[in-house]
Backbone bond lengths (Angstrom), bond angles and torsions (degrees), N, CA, C in turn:
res aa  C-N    CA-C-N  psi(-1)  N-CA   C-N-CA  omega(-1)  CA-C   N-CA-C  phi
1 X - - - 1.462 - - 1.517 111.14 -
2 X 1.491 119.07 -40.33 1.134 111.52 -167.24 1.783 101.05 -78.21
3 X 1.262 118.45 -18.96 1.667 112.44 178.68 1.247 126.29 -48.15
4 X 1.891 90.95 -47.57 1.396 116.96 179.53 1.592 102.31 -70.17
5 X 1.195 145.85 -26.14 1.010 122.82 174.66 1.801 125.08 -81.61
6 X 1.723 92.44 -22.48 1.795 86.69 173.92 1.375 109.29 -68.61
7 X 1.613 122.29 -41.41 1.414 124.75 -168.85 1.489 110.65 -66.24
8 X 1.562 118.61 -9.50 1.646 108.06 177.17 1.806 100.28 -101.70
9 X 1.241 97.58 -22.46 1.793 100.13 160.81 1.640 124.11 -40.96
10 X 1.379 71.47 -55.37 1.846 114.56 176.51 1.938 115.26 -28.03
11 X 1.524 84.14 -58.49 1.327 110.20 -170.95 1.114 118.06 -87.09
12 X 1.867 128.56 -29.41 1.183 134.24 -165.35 1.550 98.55 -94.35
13 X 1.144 114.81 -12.81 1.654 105.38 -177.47 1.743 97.35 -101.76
14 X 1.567 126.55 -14.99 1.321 100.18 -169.32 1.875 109.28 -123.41
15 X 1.968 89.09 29.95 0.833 78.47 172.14 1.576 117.67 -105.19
16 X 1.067 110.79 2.42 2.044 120.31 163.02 1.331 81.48 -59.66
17 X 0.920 141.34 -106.32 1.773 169.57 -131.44 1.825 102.99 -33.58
18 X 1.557 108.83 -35.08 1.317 115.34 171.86 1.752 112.14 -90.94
19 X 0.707 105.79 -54.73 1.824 108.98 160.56 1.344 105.45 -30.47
20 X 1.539 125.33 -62.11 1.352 123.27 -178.50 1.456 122.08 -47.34
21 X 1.952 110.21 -60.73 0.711 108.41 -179.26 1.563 125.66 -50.72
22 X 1.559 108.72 -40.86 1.602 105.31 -159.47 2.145 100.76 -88.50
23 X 1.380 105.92 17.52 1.327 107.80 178.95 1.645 97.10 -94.61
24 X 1.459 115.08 -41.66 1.361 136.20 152.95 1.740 131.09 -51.43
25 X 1.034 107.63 -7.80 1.847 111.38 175.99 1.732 98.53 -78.39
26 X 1.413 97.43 156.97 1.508 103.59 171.87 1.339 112.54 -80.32
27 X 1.463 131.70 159.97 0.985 126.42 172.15 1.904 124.28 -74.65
28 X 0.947 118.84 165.00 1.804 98.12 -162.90 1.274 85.25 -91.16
29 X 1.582 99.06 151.46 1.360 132.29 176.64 1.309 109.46 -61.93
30 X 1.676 89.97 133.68 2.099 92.98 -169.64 1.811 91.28 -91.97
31 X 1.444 90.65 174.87 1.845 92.33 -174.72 1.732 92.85 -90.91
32 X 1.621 114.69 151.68 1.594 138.07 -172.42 1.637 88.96 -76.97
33 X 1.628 86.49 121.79 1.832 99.84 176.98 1.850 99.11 -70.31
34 X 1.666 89.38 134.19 1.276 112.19 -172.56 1.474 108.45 -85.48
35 X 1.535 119.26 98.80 1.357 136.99 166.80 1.632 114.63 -17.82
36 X 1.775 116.97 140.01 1.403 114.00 -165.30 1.284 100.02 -99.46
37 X 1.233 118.38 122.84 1.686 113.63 161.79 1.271 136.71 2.30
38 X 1.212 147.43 120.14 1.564 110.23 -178.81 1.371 120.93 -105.45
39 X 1.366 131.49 62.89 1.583 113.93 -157.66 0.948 119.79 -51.39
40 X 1.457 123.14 145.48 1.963 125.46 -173.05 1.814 82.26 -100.33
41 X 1.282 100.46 153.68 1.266 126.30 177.75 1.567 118.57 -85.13
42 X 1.446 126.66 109.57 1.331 134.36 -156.90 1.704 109.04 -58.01
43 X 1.322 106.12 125.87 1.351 111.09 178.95 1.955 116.22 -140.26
44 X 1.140 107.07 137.40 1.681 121.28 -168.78 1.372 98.93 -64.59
45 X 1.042 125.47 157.84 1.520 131.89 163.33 1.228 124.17 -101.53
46 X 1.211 110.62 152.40 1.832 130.54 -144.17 1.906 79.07 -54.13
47 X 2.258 103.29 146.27 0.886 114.00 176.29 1.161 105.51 -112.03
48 X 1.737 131.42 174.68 0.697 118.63 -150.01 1.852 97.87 -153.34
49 X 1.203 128.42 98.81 1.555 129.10 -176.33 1.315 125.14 -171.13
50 X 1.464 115.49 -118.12 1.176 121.79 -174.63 1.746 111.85 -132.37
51 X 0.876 139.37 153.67 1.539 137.93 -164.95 1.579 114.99 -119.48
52 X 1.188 107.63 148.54 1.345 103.71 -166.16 1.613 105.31 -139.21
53 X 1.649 123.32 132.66 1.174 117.10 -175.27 1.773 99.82 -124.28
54 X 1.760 80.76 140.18 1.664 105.60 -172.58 1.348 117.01 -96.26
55 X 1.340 119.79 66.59 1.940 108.20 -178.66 1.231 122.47 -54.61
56 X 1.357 126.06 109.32 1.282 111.85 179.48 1.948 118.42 -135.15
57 X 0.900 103.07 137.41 1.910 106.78 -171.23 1.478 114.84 -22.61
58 X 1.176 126.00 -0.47 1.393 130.07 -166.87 2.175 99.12 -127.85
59 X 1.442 104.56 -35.78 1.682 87.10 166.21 1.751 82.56 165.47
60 X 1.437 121.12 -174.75 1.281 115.12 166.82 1.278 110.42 -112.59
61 X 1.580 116.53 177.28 1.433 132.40 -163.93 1.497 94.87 -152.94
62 X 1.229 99.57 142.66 1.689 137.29 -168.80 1.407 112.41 -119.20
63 X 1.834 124.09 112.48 0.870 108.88 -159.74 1.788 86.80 -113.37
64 X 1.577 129.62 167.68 1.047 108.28 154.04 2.052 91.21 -118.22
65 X 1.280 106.11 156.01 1.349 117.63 170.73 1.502 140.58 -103.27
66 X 1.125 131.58 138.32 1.559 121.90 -168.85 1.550 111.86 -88.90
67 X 1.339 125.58 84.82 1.631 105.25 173.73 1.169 98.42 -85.09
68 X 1.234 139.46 19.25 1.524 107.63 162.21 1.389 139.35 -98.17
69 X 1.834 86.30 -23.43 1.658 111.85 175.15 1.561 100.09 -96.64
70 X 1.235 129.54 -8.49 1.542 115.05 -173.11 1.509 102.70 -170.03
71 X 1.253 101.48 74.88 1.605 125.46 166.31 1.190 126.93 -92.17
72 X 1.137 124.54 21.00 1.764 133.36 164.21 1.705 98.24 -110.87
73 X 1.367 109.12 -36.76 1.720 96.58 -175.06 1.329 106.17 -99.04
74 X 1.518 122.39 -2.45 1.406 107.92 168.16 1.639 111.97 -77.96
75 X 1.559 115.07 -39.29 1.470 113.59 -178.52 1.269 89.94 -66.25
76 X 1.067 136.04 -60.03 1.575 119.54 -170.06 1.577 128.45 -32.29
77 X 1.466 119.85 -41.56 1.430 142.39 -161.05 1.771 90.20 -99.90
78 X 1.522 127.07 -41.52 1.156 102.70 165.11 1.764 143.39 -100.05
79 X 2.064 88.49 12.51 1.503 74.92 141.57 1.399 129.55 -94.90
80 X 1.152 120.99 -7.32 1.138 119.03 151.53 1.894 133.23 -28.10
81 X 1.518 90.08 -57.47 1.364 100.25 -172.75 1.240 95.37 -66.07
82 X 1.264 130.25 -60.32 1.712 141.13 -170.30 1.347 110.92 -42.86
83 X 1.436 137.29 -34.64 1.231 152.46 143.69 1.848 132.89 -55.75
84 X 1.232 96.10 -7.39 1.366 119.15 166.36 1.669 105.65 46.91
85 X 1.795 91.10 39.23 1.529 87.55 159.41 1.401 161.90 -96.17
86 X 1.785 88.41 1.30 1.649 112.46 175.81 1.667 99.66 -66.18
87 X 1.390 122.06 -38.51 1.632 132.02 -131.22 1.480 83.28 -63.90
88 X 1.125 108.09 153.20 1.386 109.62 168.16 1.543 122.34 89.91
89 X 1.243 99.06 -45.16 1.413 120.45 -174.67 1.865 122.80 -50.33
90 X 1.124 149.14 169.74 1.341 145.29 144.78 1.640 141.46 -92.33
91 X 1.012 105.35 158.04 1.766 89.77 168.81 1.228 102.32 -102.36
92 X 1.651 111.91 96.86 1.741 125.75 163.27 1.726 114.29 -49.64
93 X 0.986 95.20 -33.76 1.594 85.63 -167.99 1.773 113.66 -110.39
94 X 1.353 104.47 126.56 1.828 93.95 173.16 2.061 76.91 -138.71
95 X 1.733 78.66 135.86 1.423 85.30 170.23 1.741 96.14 -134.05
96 X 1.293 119.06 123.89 0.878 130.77 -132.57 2.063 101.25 -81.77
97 X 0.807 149.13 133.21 1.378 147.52 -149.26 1.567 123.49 57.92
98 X 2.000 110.09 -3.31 0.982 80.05 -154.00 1.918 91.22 -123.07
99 X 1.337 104.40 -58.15 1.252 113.87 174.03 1.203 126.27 -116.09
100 X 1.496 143.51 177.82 1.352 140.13 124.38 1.135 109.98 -121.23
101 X 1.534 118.05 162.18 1.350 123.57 -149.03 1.538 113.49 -152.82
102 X 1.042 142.43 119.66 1.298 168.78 -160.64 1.341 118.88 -120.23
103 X 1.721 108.47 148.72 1.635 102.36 155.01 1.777 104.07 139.25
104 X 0.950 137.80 -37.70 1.685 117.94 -170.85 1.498 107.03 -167.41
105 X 1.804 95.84 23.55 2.136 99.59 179.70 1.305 104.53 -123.15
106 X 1.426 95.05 132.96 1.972 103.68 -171.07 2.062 78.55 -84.10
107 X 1.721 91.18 172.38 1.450 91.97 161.29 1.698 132.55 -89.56
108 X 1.497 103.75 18.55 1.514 104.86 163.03 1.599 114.07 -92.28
109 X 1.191 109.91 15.92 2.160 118.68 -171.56 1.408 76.39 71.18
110 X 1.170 156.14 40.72 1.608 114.51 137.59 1.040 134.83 -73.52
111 X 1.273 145.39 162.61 1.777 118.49 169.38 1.414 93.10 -120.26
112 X 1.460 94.98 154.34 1.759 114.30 -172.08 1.609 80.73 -85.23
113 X 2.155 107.17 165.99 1.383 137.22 161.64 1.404 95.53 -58.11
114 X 1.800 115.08 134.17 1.619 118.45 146.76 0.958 128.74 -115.59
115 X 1.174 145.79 119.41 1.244 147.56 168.01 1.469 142.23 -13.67
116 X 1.283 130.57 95.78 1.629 131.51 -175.02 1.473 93.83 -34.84
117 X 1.618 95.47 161.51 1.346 117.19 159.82 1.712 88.98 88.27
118 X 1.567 120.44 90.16 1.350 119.56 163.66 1.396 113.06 -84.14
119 X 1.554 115.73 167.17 1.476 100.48 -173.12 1.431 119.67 -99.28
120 X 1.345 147.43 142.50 1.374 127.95 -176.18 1.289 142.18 -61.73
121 X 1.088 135.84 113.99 1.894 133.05 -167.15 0.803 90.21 -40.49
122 X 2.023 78.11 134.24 2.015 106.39 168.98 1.640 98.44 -112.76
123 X 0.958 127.05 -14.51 1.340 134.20 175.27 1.220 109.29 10.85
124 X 1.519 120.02 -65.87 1.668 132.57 -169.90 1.640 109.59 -81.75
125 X 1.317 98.31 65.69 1.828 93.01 -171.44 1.845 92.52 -138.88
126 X 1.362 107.07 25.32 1.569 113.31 175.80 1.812 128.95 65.45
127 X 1.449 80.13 11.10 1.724 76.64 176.97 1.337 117.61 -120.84
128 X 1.699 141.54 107.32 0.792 165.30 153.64 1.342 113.04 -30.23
129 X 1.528 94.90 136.49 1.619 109.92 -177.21 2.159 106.64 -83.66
130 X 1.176 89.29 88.73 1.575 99.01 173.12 1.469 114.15 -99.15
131 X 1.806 107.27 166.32 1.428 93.44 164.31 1.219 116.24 -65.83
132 X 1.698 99.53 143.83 1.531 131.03 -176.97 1.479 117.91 73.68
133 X 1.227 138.13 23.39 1.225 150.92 155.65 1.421 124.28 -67.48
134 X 0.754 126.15 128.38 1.837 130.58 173.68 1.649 116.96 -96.98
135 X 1.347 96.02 127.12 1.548 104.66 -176.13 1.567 125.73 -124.12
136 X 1.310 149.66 144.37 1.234 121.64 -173.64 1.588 95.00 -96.00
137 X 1.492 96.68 141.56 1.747 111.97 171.54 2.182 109.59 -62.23
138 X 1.107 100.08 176.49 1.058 85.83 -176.65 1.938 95.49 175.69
139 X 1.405 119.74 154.31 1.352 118.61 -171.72 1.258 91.65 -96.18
140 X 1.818 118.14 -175.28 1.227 132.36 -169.79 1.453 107.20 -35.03
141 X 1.740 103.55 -66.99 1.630 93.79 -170.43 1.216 127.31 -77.65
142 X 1.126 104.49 156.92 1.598 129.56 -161.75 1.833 90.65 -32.47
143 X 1.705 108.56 -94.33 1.500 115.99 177.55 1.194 129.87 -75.35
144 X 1.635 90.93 85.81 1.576 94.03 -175.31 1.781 116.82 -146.19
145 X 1.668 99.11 21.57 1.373 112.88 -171.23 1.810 118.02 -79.57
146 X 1.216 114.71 143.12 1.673 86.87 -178.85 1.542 102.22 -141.68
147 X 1.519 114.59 -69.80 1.563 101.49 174.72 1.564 109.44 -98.58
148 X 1.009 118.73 -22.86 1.630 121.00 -143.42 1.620 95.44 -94.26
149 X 1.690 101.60 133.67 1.050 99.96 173.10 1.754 111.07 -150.50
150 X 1.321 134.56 145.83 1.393 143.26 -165.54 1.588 109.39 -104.68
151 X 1.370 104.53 150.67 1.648 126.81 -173.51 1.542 89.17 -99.71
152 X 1.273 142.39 176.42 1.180 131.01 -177.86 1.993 84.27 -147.24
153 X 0.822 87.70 134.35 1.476 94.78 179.74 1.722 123.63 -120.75
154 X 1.594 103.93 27.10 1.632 120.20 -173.18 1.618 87.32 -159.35
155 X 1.426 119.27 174.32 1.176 128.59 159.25 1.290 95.12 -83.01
156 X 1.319 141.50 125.11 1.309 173.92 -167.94 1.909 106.94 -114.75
157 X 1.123 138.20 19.37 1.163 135.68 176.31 1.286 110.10 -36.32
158 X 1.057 126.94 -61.91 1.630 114.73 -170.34 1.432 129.32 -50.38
159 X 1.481 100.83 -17.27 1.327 120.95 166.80 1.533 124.39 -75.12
160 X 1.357 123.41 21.60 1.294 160.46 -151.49 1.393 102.48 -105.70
161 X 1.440 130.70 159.93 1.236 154.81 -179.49 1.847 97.99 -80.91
162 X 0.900 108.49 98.79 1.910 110.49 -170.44 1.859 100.03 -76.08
163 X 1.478 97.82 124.26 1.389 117.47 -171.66 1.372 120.79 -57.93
164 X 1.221 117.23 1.63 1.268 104.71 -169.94 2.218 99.52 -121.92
165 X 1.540 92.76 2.90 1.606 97.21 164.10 1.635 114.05 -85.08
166 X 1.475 123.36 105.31 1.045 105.81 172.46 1.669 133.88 -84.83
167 X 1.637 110.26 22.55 1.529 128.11 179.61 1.620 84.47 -108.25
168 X 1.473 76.11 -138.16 1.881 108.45 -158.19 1.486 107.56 -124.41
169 X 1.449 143.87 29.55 1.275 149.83 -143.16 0.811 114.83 -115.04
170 X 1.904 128.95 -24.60 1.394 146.50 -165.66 1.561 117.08 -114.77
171 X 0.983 123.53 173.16 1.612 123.00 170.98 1.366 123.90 67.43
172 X 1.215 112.67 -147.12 1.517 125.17 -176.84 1.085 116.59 -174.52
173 X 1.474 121.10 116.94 1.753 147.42 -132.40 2.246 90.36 -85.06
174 X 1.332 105.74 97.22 1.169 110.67 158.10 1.843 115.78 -61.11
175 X 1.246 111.80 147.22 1.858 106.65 -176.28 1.399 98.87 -159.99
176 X 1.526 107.97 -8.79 1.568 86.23 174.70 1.869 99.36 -166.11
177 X 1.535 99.85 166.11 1.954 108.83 163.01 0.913 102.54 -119.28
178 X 1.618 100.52 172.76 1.471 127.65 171.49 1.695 100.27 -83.56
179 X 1.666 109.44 134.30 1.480 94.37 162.86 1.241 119.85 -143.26
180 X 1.459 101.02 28.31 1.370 121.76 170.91 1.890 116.88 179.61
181 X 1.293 121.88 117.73 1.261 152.33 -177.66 1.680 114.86 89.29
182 X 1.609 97.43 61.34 1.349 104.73 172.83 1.543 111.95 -92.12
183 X 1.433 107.42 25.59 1.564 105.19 164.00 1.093 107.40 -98.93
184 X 1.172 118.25 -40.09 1.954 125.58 170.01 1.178 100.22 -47.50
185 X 1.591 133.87 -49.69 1.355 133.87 168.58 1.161 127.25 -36.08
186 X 1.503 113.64 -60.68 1.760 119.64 171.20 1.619 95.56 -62.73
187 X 1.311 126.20 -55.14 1.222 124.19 -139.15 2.044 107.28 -54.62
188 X 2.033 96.50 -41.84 0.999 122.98 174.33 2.044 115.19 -47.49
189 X 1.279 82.04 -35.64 2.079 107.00 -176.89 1.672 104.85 -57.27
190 X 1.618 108.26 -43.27 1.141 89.59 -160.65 1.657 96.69 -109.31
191 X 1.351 128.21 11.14 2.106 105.98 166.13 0.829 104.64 -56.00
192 X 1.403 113.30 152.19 1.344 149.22 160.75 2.081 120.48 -30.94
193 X 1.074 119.29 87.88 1.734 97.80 165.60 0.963 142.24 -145.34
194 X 1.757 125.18 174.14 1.316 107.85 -161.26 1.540 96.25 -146.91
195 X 1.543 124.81 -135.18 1.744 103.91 -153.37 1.595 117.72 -97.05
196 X 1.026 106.08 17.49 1.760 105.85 175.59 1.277 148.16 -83.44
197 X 1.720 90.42 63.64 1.459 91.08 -148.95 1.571 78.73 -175.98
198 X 1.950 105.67 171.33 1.562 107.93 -167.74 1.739 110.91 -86.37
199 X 1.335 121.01 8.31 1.497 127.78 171.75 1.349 96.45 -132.64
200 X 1.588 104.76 113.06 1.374 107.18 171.59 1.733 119.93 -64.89
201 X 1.199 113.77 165.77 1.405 144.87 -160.49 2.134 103.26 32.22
202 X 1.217 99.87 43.69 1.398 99.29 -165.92 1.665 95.79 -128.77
203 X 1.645 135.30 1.58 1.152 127.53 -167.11 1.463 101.55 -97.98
204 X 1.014 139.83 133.81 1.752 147.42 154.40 1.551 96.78 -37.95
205 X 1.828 119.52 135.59 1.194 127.42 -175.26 1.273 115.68 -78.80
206 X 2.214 98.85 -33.57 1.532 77.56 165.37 1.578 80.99 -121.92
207 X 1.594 86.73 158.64 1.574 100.12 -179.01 1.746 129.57 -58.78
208 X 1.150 117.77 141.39 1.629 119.19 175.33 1.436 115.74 -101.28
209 X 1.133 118.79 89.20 1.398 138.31 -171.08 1.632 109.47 -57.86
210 X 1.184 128.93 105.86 1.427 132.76 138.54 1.286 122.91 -46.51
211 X 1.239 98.93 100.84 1.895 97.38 -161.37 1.675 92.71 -90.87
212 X 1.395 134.87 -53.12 1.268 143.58 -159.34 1.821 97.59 -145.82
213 X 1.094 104.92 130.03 1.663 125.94 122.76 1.502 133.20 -107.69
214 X 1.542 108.45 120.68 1.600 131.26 -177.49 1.255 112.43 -102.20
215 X 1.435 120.82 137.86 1.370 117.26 159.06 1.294 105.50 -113.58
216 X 1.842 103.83 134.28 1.658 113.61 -152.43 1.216 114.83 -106.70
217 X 1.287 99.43 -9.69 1.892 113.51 170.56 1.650 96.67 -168.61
């Protein structure tokens, strides 16, 4: 009897003593928040050519050009210029987030004569259609681009050389950026338009005059 009474002694005095302790334990270690990826935002590498300035009724634009990655559509676009066939001309097309578009439309919807002999997609020459990039337009098939060419006013990736073509068959041949008056660019993005022009509801209401293209070196 008397055992049983030290061992409930035993218990009644040590049982504060465990209460304490486990009021006293640390709390368990939470697991270290696992850091978020950081994706860097896709960007072309420095180009390398000749530059070309776009005067147009709304402000000018500064292009620089790639002859190294896309030297069939740069001679192409500057015989163009050399022929003084932008001058005059409009940007028919503003599609609003996505492109603007240039190349062989007066502002009455006429379209100027272009020249046979389109140039062949460069598409696969690693440069991505980002904002402010220049691309030549072009119909379904691959080589079939001639004057017309778009400002891209979004990153436009899909408009890209598709990875699993290992020719030239896909995309749309980047050759140059904007590297100066890409506010005229947006600014151009957002007039007003509607059907006067060769893509309906895509023409500026009042027209944006291509007054001059220069090549500045």
């Amino acid at each position: 009897m008397r055992h049983k009474l030290i061992a409930l002694a035993f218990l009644v005095i040590a049982a504060p003593v465990w209460a304490q302790e486990a009021q006293q334990a640390p709390p368990p270690a939470e697991p270290a928040p696992v850091p978020l990826a950081v994706t860097q935002a896709p960007v072309n590498p420095p180009m390398t050519g000749p530059q070309l300035l776009i005067s147009t009724s709304m402000g000018d634009i500064t292009l620089q050009l790639d002859s190294v990655r896309a030297p069939k559509s740069i001679a192409n676009v500057l015989r163009y210029v050399k022929e003084k066939h932008y001058d005059g001309t409009v940007f028919y097309r503003v599609a609003k987030g996505f492109v603007i578009q240039m190349g062989s439309w007066e502002a009455n919807g006429k379209g100027r004569g272009i020249h046979l002999g389109p140039v062949p997609l460069e598409a696969n020459n690693g440069l991505s259609n980002l904002r402010g990039t220049v691309a030549l337009g072009r119909e379904e098939a691959p080589d079939t681009a001639k004057a017309e060419f778009y400002i891209n006013l979004a990153d436009n990736t899909p408009l890209d050389h598709k990875a699993d073509d290992p020719g030239n068959s896909t995309g749309y041949a980047v050759f140059g950026q904007v590297t100066s008056g890409m506010d005229v660019v947006d600014a151009i993005g957002q007039v007003p338009t509607g059907d006067n022009g060769p893509m309906q509801g895509q023409a500026p209401i009042t027209p944006i005059t291509v007054k001059k293209v220069t090549l500045l070196k």
